[in-house]
C-alpha positions as CSV (number, residue, x, y, z in Angstrom):
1,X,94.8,107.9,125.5
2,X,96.2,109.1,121.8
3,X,93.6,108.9,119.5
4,X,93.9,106.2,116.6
5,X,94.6,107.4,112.9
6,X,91.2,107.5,110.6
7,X,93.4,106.5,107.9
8,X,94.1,103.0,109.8
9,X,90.6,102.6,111.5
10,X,86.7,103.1,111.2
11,X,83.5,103.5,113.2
12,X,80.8,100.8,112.8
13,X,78.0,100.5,114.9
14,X,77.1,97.3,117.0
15,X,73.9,96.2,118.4
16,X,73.7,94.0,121.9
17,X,71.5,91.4,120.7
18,X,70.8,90.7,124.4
19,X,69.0,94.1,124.9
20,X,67.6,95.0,121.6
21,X,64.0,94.1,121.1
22,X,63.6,94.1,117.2
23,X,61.5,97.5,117.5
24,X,62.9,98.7,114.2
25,X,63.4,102.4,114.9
26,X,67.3,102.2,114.6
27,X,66.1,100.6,111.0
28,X,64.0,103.8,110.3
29,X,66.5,106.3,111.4
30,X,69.9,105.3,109.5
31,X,70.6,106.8,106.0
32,X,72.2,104.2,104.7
33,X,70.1,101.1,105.3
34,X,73.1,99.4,107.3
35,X,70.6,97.8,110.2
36,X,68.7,94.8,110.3
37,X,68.5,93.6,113.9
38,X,70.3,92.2,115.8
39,X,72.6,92.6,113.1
40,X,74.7,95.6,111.2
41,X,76.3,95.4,107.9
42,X,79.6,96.8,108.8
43,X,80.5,97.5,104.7
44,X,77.6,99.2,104.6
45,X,77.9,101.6,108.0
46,X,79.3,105.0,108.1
47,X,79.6,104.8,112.0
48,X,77.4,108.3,111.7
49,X,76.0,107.3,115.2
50,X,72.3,108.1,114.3
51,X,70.9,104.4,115.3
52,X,72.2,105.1,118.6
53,X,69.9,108.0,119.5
54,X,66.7,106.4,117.7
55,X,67.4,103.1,120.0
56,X,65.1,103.4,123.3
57,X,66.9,100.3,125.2
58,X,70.4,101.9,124.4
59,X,71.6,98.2,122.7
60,X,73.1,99.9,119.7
61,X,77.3,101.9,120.5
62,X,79.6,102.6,117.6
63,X,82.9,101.2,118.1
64,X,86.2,102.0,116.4
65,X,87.6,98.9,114.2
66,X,90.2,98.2,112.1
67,X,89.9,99.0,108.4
68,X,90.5,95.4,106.2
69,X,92.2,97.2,103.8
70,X,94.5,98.6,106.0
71,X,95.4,95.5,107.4
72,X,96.0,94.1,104.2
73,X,98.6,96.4,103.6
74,X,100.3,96.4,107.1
75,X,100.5,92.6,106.6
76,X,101.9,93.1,102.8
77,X,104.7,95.3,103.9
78,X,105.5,92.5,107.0
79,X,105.7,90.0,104.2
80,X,108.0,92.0,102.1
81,X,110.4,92.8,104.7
82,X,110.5,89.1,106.3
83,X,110.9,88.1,102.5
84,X,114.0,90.6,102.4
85,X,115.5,90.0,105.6
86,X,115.2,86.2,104.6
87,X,117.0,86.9,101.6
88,X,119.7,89.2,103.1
89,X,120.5,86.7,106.1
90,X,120.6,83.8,103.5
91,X,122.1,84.7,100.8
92,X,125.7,85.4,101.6
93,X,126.2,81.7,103.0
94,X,124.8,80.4,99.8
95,X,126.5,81.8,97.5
96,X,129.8,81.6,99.2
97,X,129.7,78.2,99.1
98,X,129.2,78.4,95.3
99,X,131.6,81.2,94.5
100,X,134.4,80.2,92.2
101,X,137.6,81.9,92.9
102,X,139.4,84.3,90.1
103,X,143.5,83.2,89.0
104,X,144.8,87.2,88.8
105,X,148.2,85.6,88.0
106,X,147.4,85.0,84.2
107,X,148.4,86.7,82.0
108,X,145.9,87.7,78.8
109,X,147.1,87.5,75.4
110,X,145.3,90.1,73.2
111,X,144.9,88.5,69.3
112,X,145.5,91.1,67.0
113,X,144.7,90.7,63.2
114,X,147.5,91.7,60.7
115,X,146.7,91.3,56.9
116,X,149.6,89.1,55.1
117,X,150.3,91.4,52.6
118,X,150.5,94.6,55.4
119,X,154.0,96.6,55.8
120,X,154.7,98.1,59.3
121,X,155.7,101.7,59.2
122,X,159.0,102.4,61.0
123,X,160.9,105.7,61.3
124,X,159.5,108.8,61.1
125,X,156.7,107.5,59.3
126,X,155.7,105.7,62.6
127,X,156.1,108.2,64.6
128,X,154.1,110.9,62.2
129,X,156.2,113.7,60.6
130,X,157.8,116.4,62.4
131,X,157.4,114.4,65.5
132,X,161.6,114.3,66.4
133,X,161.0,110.6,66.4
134,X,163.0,108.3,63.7
């Protein structure tokens, strides 16, 4: 069995409420003050697996669970990408109903502004001296 990534998952311990007896031992033993029976606080457990030596009826295992905040992301990126692929299987049908379509065949008149009072050069002055031109 391939072993899951500590990057995605955690160890939190878990007591059998069936089997444990209140005896408070497992409350004596953990460092971090996670344990109050029959209950753990998972946000507070380090999974060091400490509790389940000091518990005599064996009703406390560690068990591997899914970190929240990587679930949070996983479920981010799936929103993304089903926002995307919403968008990229959607989009082309819109707009091509709402495309307007381009006249090439015009043709473009380009307004030029000539003073009133302005002489063209013609000749060689046109053309720039020496140029053969004229």
């Amino acid at each position: 069995m391939r072993r899951p990534s500590r990057l995605f998952t955690r160890k939190v311990a878990r007591i059998d409420p069936s089997r444990c007896r209140r005896c408070n031992l497992c409350v004596k033993s953990c460092p971090v003050g996670a344990l109050k029976p029959p209950a753990v606080a998972s946000s507070l457990c380090v999974g060091c697996g400490i509790c389940t030596y000091s518990c005599p009826l064996g009703a406390i295992s560690i068990h591997t669970v899914v970190s929240k905040g990587a679930l949070a992301a996983v479920l981010l990126i799936l929103l993304i990408a089903g926002g995307s692929l919403y968008l990229a299987v959607s989009t082309p049908s819109y707009y091509a109903n709402e495309a307007t379509t381009i006249n090439f065949t015009t043709t473009l008149v380009t307004p030029t502004f000539t003073p009133i009072n302005a002489t063209m050069p013609t000749g060689e002055g046109a053309a720039g001296a020496g140029s053969g031109f004229g």
